[in-house]
C-alpha positions as CSV (number, residue, x, y, z in Angstrom):
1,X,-15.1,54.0,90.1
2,X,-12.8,57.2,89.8
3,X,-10.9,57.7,93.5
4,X,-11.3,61.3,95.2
5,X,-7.8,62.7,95.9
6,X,-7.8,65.6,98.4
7,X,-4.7,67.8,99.2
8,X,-4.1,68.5,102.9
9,X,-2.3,71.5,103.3
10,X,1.3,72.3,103.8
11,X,2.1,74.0,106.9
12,X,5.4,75.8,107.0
13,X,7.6,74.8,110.3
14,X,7.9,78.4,110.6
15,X,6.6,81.4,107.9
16,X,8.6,81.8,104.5
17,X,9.6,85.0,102.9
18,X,8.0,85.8,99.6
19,X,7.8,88.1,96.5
20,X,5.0,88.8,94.2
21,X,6.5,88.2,90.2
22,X,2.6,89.0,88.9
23,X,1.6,92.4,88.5
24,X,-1.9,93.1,89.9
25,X,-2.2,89.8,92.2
26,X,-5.4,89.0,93.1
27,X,-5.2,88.0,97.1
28,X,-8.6,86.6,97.9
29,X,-10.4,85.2,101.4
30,X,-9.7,81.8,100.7
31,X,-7.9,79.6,98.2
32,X,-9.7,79.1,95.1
33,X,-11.0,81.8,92.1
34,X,-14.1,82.1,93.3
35,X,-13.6,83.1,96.7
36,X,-13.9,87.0,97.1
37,X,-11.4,89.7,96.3
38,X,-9.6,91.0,99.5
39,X,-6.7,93.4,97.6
40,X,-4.3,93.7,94.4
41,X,-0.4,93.3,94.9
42,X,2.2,94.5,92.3
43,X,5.4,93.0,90.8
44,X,7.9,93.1,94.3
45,X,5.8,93.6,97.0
46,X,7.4,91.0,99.9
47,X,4.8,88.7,102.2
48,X,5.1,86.2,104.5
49,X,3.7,82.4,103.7
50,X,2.7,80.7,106.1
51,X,0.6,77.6,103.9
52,X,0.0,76.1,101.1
53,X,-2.9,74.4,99.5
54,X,-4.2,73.3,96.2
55,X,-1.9,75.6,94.8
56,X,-2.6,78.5,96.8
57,X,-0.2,80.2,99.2
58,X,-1.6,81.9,102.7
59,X,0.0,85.2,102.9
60,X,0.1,88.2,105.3
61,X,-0.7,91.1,103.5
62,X,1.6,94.0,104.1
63,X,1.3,96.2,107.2
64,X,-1.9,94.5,107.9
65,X,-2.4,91.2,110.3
66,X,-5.0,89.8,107.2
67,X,-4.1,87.0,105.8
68,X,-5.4,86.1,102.4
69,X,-4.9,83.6,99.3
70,X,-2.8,84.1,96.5
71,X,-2.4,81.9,93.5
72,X,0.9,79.8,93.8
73,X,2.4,80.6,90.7
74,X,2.4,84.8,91.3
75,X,4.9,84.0,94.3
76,X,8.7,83.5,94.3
77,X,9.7,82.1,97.7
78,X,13.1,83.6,99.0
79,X,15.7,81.3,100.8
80,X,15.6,81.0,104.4
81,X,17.7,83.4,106.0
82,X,16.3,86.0,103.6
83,X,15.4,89.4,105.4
84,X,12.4,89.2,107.6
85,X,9.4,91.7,106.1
């Protein structure tokens, strides 16, 4: 019998800086690709993570208080101590 293996999420102590390296970046309402479209980013737009699970970030979106999902590998995390957004 095949074993279920769930992911908890990861919890950041406190939010990490981040910058989007896909153009066109699909932020959706929850973490998975079939969850509905909130907005688009672009190559360089900066947003705070505050999450991660099954390869999906939480993210503020920028001058907004949404947060949304974004696909884990369309993200470069910056190095604490980075400028705060």
């Amino acid at each position: 019998m095949a074993g279920i293996i769930l992911s908890a999420p990861v919890s950041y102590a406190s939010q990490e800086s981040g910058i989007v390296i896909g153009d066109n970046a699909v932020v959706r309402n929850n973490s998975g690709f079939d969850a509905p479209v909130m907005s688009m980013l672009g190559i360089g737009e900066k947003v705070n993570v505050y999450q991660e699970r099954d390869g999906w970030y939480q993210i503020q979106l920028l001058q907004s208080t949404d947060k949304g999902w974004i696909y884990k590998d369309l993200v470069t995390l910056q190095p604490s101590g980075s400028a705060e957004i």
